[in-house]
C-alpha positions in Angstrom: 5.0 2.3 9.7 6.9 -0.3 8.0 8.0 0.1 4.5 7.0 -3.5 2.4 8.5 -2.0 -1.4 10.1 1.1 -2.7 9.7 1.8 -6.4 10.2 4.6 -9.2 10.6 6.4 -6.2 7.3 5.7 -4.5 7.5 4.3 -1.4 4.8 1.6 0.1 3.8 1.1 3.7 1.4 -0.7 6.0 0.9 0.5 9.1 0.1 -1.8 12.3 -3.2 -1.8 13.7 -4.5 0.4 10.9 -8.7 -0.7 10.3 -9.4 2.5 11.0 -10.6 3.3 7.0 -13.8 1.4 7.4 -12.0 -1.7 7.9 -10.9 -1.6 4.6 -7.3 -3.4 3.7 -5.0 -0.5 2.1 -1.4 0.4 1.9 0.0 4.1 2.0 2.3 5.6 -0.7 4.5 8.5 -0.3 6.1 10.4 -3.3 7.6 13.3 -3.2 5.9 15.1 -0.1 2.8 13.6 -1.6 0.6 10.6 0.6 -2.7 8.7 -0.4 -4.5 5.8 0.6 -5.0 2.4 -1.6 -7.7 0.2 -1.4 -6.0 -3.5 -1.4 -9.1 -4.9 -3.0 -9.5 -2.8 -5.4 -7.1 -0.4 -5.8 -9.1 2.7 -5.8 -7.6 5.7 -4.1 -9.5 5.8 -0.7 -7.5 9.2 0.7 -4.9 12.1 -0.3 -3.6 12.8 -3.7 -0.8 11.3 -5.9 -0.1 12.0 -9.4 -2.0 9.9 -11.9 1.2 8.5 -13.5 2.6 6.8 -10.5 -1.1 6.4 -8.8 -1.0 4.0 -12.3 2.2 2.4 -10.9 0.7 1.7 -7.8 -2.4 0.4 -9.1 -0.8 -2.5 -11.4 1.5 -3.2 -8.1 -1.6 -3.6 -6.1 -3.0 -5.9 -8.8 0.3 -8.0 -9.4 0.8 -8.7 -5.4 -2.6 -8.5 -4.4 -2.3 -11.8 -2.5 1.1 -11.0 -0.3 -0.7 -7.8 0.1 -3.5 -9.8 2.2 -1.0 -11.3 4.0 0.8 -8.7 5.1 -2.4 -7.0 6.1 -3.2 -10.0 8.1 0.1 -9.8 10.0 0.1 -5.9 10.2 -3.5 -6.0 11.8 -2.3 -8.4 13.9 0.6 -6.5 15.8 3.1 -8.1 13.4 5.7 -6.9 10.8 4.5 -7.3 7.4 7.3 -8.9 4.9 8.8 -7.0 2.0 7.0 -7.4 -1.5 9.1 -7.1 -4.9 8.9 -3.7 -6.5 7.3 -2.9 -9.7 9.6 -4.0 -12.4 
């Protein structure tokens, strides 16, 4: 499970070969013993729980790097590493 970006403490991940959520593109995000699922395309919470302040935060970083985000699900899907993307500022 590689880690792509770490922000206000929320850390981002793709896993490889991961299509299993109805083949839809997502990243996880961990914080604080909490996980969920994000929709890539839309960034609708798809699976866990996360508080809605930083389920915010990871919304608007979905929506600022949606692009790189396709690409690394590309790669990941593949096999391959996905590349870092730029924390939320």
């Amino acid at each position: 499970m590689p880690t792509i970006s770490l922000f206000y403490g929320i850390q981002i991940a793709m896993y490889f070969f991961d299509d299993k959520k109805d083949h839809v593109p997502h990243i996880h995000a961990k914080y604080q013993g909490q996980q969920a699922s994000f929709s890539i395309v839309d960034g609708a919470l798809l699976e866990g729980k996360f508080p809605v302040n930083k389920m915010r935060l990871v919304q608007a970083w979905i929506e600022i790097h949606r692009e790189s985000l396709m690409a690394d699900w590309d790669l990941a899907s593949q096999g391959l590493h996905p590349l870092p993307i730029a924390p939320l500022q």
